[in-house]
Structure formats: C-alpha cells, structure tokens
Backbone as JSON, one array per atom type, in Angstrom:
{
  "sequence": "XXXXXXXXXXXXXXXXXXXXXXXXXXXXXXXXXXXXXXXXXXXXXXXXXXXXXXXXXXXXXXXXXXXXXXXXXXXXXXXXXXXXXXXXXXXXXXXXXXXXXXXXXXXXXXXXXXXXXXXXXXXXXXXXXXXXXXXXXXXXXXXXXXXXXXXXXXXXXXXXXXXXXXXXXXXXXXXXXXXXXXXXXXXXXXXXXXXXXXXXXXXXXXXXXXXXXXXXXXX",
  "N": [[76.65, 115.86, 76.81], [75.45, 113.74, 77.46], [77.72, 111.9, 78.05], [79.32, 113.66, 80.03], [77.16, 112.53, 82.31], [77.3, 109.86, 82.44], [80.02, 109.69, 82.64], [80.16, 110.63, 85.68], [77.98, 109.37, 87.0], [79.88, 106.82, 87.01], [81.91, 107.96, 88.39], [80.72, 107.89, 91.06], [80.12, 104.95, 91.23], [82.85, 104.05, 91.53], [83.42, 105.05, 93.39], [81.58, 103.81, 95.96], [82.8, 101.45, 95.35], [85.16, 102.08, 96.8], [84.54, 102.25, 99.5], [83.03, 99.93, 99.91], [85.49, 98.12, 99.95], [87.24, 99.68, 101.63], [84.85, 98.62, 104.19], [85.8, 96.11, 104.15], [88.2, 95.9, 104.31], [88.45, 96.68, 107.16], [87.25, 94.61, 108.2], [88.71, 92.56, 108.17], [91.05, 94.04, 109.43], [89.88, 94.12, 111.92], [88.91, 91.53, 112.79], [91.56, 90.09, 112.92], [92.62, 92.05, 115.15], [90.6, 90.92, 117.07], [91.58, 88.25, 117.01], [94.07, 88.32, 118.65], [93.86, 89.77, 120.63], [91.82, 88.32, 121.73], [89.03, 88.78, 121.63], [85.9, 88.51, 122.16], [83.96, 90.54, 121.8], [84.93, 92.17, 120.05], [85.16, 90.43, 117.66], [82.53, 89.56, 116.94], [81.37, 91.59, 116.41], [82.59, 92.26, 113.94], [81.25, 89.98, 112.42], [78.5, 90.69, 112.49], [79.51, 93.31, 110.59], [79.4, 91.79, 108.0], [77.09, 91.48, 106.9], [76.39, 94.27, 106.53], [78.41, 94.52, 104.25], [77.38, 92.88, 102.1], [74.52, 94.53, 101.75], [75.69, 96.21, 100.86], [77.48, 95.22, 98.34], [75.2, 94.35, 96.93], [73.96, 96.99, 96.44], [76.0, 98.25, 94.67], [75.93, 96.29, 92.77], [73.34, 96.86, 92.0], [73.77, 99.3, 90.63], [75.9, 98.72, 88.41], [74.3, 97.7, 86.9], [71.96, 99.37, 86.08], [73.8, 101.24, 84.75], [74.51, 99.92, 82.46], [72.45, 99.0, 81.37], [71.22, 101.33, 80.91], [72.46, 103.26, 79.85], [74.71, 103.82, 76.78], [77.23, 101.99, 76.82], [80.59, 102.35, 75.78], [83.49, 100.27, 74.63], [85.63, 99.74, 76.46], [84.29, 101.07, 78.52], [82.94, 99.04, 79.32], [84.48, 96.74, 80.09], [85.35, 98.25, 82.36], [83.11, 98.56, 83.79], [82.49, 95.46, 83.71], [84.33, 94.78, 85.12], [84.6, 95.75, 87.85], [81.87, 94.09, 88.89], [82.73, 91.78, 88.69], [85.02, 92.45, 90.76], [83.18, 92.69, 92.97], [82.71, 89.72, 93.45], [84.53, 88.15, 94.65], [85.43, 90.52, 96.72], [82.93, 90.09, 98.14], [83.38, 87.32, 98.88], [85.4, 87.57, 100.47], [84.69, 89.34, 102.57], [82.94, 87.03, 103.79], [85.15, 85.28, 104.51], [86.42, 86.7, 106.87], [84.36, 87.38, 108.41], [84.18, 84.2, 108.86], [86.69, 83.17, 110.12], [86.21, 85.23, 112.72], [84.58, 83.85, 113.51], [85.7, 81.63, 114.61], [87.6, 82.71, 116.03], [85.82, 83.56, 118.27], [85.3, 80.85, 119.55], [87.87, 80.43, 120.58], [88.87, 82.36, 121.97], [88.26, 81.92, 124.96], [90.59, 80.4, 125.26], [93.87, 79.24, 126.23], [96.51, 80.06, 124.02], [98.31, 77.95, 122.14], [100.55, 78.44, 121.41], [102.65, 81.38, 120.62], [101.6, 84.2, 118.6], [102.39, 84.51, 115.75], [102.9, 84.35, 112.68], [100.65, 84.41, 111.48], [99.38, 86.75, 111.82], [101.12, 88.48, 110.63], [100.46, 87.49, 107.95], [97.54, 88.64, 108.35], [98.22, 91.41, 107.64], [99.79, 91.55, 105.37], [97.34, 90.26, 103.85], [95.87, 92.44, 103.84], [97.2, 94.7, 103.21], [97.12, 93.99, 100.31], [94.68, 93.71, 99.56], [93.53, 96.45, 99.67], [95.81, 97.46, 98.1], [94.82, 96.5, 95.59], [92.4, 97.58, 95.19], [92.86, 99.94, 95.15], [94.19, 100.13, 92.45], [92.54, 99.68, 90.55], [91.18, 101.9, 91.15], [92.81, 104.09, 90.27], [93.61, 102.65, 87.64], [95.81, 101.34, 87.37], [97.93, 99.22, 85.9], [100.59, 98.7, 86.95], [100.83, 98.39, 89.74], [98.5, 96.46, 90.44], [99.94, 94.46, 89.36], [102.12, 94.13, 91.32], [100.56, 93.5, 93.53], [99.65, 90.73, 92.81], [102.31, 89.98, 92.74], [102.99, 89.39, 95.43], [101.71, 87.94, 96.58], [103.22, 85.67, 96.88], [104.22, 86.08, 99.17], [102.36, 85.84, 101.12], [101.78, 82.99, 100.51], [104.02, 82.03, 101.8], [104.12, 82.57, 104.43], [101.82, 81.13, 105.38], [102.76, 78.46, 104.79], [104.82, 78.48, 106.47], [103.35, 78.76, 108.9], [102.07, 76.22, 109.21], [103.87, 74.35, 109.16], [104.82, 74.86, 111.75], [102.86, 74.01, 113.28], [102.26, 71.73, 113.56], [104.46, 70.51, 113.86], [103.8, 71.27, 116.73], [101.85, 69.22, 117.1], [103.12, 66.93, 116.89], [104.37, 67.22, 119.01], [102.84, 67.38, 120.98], [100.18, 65.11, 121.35], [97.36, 66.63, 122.46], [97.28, 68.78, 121.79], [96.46, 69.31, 119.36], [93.78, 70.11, 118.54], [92.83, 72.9, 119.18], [94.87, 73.49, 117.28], [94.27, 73.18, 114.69], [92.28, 74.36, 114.65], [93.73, 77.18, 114.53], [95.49, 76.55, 111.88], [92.86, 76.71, 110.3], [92.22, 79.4, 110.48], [94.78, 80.74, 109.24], [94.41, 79.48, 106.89], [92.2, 80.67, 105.73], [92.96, 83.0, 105.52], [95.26, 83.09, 103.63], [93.08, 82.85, 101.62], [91.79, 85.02, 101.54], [94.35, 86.36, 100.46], [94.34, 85.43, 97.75], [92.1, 86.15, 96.99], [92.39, 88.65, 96.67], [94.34, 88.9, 94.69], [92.98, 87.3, 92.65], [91.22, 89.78, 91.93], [93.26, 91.46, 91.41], [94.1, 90.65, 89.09], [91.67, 91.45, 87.91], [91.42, 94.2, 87.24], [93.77, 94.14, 85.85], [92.59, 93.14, 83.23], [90.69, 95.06, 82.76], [92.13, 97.44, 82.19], [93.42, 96.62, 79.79], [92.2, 94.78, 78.34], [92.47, 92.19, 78.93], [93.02, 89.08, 80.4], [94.84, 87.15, 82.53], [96.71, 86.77, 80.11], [95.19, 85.93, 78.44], [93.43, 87.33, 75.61], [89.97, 89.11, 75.88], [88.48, 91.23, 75.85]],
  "CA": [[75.93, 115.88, 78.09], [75.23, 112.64, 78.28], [79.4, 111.15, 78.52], [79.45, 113.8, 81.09], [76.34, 112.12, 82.89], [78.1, 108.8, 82.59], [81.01, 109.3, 83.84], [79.42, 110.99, 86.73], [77.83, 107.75, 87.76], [81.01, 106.21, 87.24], [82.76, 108.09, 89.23], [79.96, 107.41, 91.91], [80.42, 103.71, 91.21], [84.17, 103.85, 91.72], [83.5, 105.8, 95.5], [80.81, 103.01, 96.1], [83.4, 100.61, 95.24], [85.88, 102.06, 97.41], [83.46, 102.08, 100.58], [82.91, 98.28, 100.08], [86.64, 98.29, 100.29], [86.89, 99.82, 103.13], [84.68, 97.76, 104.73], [86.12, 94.35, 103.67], [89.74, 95.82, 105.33], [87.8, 96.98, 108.68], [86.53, 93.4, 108.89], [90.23, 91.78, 108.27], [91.57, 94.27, 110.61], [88.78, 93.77, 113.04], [88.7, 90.07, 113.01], [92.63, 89.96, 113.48], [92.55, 92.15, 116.62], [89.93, 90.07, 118.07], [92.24, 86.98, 117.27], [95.36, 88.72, 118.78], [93.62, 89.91, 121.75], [90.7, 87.13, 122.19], [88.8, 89.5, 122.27], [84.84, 88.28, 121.05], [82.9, 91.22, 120.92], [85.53, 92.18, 118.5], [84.64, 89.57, 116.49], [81.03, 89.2, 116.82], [81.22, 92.83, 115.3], [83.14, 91.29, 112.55], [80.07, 89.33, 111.72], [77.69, 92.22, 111.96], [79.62, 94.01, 109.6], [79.06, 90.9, 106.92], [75.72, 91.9, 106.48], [76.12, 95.63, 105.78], [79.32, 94.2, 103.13], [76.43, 92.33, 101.32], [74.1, 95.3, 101.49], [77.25, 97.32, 99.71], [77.13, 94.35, 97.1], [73.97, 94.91, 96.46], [73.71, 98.32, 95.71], [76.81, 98.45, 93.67], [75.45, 95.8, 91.6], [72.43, 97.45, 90.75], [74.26, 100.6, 90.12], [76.34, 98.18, 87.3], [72.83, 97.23, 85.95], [71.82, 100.7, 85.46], [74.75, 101.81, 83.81], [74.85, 98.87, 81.55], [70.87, 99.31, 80.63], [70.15, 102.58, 80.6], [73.73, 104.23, 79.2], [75.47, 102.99, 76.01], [79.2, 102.03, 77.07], [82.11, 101.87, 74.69], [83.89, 98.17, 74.93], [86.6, 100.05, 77.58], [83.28, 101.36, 79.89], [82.26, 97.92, 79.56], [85.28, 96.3, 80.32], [85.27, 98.44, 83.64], [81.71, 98.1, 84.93], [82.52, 94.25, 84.03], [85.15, 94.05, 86.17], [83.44, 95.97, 89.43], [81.19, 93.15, 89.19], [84.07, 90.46, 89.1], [85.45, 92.85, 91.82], [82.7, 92.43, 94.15], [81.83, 88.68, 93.78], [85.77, 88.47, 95.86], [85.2, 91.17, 97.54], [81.77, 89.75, 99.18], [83.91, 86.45, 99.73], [87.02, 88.15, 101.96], [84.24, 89.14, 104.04], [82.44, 86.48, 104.19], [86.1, 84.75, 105.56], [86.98, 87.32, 107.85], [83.62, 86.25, 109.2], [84.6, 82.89, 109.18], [87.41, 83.38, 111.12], [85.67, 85.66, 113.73], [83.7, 82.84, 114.28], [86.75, 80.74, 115.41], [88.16, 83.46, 117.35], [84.89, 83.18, 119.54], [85.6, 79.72, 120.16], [89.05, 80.46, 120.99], [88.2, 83.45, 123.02], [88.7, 81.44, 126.14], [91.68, 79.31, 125.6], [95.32, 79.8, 126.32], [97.11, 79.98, 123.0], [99.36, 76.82, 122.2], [101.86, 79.34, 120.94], [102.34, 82.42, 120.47], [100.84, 83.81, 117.32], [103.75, 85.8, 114.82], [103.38, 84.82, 110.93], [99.23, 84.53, 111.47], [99.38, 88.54, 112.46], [101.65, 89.18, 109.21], [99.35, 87.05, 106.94], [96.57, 89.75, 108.14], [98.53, 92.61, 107.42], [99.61, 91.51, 104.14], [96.39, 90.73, 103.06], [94.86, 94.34, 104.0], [97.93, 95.54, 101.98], [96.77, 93.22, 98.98], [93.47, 94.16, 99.12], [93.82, 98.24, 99.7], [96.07, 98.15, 96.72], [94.15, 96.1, 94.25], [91.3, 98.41, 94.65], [93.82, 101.43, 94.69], [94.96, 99.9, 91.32], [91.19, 99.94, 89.82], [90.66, 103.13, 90.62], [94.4, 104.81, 89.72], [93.9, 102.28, 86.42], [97.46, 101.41, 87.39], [99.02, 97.77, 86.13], [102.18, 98.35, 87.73], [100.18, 98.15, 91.22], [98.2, 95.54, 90.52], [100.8, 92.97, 89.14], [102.81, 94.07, 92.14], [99.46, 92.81, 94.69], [99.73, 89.5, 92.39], [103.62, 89.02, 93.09], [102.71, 89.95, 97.01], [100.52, 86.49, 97.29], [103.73, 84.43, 97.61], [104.42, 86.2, 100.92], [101.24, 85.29, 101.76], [101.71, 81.66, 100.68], [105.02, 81.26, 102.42], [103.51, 82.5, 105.38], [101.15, 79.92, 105.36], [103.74, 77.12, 104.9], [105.51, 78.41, 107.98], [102.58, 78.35, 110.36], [101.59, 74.75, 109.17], [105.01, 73.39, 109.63], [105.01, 75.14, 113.43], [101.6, 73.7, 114.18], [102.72, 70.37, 112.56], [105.42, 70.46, 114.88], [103.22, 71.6, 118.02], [100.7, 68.58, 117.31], [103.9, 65.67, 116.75], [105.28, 67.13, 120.46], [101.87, 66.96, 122.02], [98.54, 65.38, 120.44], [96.88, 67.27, 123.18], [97.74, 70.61, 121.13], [95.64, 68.74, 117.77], [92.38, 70.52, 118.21], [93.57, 74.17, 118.52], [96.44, 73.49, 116.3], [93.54, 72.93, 113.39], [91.63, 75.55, 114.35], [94.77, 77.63, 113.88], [95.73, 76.25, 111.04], [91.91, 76.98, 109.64], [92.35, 80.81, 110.26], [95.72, 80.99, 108.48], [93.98, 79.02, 105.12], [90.7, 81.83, 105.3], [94.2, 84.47, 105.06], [95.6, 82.72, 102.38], [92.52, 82.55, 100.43], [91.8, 85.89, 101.01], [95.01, 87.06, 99.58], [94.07, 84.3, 96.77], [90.46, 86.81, 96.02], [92.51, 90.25, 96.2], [94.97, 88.27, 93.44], [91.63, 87.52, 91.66], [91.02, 91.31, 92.1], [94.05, 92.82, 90.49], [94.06, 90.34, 87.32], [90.8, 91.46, 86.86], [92.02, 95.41, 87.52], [94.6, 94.6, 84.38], [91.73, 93.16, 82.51], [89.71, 96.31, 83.2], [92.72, 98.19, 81.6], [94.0, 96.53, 79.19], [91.22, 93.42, 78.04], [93.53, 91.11, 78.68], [93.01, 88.19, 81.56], [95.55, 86.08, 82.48], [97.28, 86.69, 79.05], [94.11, 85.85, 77.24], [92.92, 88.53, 75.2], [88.68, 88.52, 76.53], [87.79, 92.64, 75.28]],
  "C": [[75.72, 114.46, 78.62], [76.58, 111.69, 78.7], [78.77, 111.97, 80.07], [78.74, 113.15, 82.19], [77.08, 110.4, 83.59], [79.13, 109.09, 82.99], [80.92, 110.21, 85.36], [79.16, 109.52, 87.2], [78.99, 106.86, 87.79], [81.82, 106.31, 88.21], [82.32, 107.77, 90.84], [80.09, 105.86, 92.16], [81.88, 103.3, 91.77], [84.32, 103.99, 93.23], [82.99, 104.73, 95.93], [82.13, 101.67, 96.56], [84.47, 100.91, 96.21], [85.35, 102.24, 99.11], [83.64, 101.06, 100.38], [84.16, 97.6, 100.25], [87.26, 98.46, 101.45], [86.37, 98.94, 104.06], [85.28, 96.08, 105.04], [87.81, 94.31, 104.81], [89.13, 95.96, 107.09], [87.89, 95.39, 109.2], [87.78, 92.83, 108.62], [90.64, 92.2, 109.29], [91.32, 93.97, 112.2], [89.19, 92.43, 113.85], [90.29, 89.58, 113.78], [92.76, 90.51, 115.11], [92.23, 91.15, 117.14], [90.73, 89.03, 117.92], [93.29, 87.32, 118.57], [94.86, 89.08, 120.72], [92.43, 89.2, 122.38], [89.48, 88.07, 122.77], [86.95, 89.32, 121.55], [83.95, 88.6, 121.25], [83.53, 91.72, 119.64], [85.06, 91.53, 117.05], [83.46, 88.98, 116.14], [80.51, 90.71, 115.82], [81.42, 92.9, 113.74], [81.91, 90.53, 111.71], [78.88, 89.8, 111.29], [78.23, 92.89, 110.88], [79.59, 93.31, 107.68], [77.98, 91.41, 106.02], [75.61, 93.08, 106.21], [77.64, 95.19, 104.32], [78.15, 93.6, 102.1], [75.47, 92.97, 101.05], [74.54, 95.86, 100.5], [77.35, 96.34, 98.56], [76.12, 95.1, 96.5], [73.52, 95.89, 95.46], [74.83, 98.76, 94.74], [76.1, 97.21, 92.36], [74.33, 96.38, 90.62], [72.99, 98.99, 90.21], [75.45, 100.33, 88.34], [75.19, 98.1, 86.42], [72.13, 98.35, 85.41], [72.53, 101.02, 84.58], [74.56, 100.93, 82.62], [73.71, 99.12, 80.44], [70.79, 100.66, 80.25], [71.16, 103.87, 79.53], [73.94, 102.8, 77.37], [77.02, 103.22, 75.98], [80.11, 101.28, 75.81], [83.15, 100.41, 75.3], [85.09, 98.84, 76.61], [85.53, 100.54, 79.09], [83.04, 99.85, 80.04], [83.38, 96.71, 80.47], [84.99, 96.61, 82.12], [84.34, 98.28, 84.73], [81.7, 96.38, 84.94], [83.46, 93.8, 85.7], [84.87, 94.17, 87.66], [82.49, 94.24, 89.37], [81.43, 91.85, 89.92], [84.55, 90.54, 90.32], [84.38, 91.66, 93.26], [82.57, 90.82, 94.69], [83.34, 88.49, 94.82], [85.52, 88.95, 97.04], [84.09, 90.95, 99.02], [82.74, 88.65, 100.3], [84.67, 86.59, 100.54], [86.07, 88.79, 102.72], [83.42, 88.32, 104.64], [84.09, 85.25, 105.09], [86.39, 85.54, 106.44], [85.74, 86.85, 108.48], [83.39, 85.27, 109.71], [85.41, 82.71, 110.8], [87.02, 84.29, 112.41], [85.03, 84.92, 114.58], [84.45, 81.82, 115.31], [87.06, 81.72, 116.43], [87.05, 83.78, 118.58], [84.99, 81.89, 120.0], [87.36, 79.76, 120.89], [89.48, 81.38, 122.25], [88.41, 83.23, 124.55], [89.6, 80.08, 126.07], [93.33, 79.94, 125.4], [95.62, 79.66, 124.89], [98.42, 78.94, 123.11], [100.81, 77.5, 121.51], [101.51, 80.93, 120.65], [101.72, 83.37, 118.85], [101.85, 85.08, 116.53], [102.93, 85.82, 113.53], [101.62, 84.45, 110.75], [98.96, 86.31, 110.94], [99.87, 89.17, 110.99], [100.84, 88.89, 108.07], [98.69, 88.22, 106.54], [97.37, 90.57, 107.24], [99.08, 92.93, 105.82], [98.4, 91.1, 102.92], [95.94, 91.7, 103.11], [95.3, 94.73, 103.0], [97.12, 95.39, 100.66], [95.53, 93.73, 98.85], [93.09, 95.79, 98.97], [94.2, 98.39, 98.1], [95.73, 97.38, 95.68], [92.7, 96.76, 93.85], [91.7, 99.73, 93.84], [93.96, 101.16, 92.62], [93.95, 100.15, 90.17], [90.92, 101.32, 90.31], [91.39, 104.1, 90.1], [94.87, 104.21, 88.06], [95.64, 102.34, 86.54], [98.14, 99.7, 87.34], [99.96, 97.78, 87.07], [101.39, 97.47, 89.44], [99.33, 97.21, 90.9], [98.94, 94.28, 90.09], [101.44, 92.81, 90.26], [101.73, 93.33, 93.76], [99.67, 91.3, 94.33], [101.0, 89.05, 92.95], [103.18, 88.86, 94.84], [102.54, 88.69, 97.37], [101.61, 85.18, 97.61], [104.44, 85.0, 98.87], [103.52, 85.55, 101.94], [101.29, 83.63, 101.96], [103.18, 81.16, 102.26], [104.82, 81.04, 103.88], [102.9, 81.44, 105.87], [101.64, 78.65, 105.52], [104.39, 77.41, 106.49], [104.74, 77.7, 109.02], [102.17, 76.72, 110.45], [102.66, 73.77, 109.69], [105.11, 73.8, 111.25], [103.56, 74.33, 113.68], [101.58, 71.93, 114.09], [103.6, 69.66, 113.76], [104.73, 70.09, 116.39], [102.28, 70.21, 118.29], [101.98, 67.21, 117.71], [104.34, 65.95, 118.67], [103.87, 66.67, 121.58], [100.34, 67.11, 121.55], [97.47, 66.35, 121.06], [96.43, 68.84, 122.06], [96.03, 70.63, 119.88], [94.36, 69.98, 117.93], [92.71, 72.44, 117.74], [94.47, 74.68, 116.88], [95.32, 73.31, 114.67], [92.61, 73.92, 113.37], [92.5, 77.1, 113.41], [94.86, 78.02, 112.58], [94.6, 76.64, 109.54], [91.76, 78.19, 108.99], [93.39, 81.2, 109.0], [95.33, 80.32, 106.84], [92.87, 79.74, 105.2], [91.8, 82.92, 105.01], [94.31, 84.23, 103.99], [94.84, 83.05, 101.61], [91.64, 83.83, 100.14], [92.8, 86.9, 100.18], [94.9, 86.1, 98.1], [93.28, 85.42, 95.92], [91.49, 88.18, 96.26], [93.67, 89.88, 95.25], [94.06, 88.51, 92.27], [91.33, 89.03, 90.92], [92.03, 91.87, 91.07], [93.95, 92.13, 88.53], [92.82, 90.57, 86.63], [91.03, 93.58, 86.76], [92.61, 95.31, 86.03], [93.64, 94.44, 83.27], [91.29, 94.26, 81.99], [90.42, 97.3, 82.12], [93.04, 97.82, 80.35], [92.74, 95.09, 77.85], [92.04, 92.2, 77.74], [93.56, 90.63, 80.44], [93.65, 87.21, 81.79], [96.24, 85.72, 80.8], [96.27, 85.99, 78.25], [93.24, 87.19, 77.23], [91.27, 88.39, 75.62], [88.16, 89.97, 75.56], [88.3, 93.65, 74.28]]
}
C-alpha cells in the first residue's frame, strides 16, 4: 500500500514536471513570436509568465521534499526525485532567458530590423525541440532520446556561429548597424544557452536512469 502510495505521488510529480515544461516552451515560443513580429505585448506576457514558472518551481520542489522525508525511496526513486530537482534548477533558468530576451524584443519593438532574421527563428525552434524532448525522455525513461537532445546542441551551436559571423559582417559594412547588431547577437547567446540547460537536462535524464553522469558513476 504504501509503494502504491508512492508511486502515486510520483506519478503526480512527473505531470507537475511536465506542466513546468510546458510552460518554459510557451515562453520560448512566445518570446520568439514577439521577436519575429515586434510584437511587445507578446513579450511583456513572456515576462508575466516568469513568475508563474517560479511558482511551478516551487511547488515541485516541495513536492521532492515530501517524497524524500516522509516516503523511504530505493537508491533508483532517489536517483529520480534527485534529478527533477537538477531538472528544475535549468528549467527555472530557460525561463528566466526567454525573459531576458523578451526584454530586448521590447526595446527592439520599434526599430527596423538590420536584416532579416532566418537562423535566430531556427535556434528557437530547435531549442523547444531540445527541451520538449529532454523532458519527454524523463518521463518515457528513454536514453536513446535524451543522448539524441545532447547531439541536437551542435545545431544549436552552429547556428549561433552563423548569426555572429552575419552580424560581424553587418557591423564591418556599417558601424551604424553596431548597437542592434549586439542586441541581436545577445538574443541568439540566451538560445544557445538555453539549448546548453535542456543538454544539462537530458545528462541528468540518463543519470536518473542509469546513475551515471557524464560517464561518472554518482548512484
């Protein structure tokens, strides 16, 4: 009676966890629109939704702290309510950058674009991916899918190299460009470094499965 009880809350913990998930892609997707279409209530919403992502912390944490105290978990429960934890501290940070970046796209909000905006747009869309399926991967307990979010992150990087060398470009033809061209440039390193924390995410996913982090054994 009491497993069954536990993994009851578990499985409550796991939904929890995939809600805060949810949210974290809303506010990527969000924040991108508003870049794409300058659009800054978009992205003032984006910043509102920070503060219910940090709520959703919250309450998943103490729902770890319960389990932890009040149950007695076998080293593989422990493993998994560790890693939710690990999850979220990421998880908080990719929305505290999509916030970031919302914030720019209100300053940007009223200015022509010094180019048009391509491998920014893909960034997003491959981080959503990255982050969707490194939760997917914690709750499907599926390596394959989470090593495959880890290889993902050098799309993300290359990305990144592109837009720097175009904005690189845009500033040498006309210093004029410089200020934008770094704002830019700002957005596309808050992408990066959120596909950086849903990386974080899956190696702690294999952890979770296997107690093994970065090829050091930990559980």
């Amino acid at each position: 009676m009491v497993r069954i009880l536990f993994d009851e809350q578990l499985t409550r913990l796991n939904n929890s966890l995939i809600e805060m998930g949810g949210l974290v892609e809303y506010s990527i997707s969000e924040t991108t629109e508003a870049l794409i279409t300058q659009d800054e209530t978009r992205a003032k919403a984006v910043i509102v939704n920070e503060d219910t992502i940090d709520d959703k912390e919250k309450e998943i944490e103490a729902m770890c702290l319960k389990l932890m105290l009040s149950q007695q978990p076998v080293a593989s429960d422990f493993r998994q309510i560790s890693t939710v934890l690990k999850m979220l501290t990421d998880m908080e940070r990719i929305g505290d950058q999509a916030s970031d970046i919302a914030e720019l796209c209100i300053l940007l909000s009223k200015q022509d674009y010094i180019k048009k905006l391509e491998h920014i747009p893909k960034m997003a869309e491959e981080t959503i991916r990255m982050v969707s399926e490194s939760i997917d991967a914690f709750v499907r307990r599926d390596t394959k899918l989470a090593q495959e979010v880890i290889d993902r992150d050098d799309i993300v990087d290359s990305l990144f190299d592109e837009v720097k060398r175009e904005l690189i470009a845009l500033v040498h033809k006309s210093p004029t460009n410089g200020e934008q061209a770094f704002d830019l440039l700002q957005i596309a390193k808050y992408y990066e470094r959120i596909g950086d924390h849903a990386v974080n995410i899956a190696e702690w996913v294999i952890f979770s499965i296997t107690g093994k982090h970065k090829d050091t054994q930990l559980l």
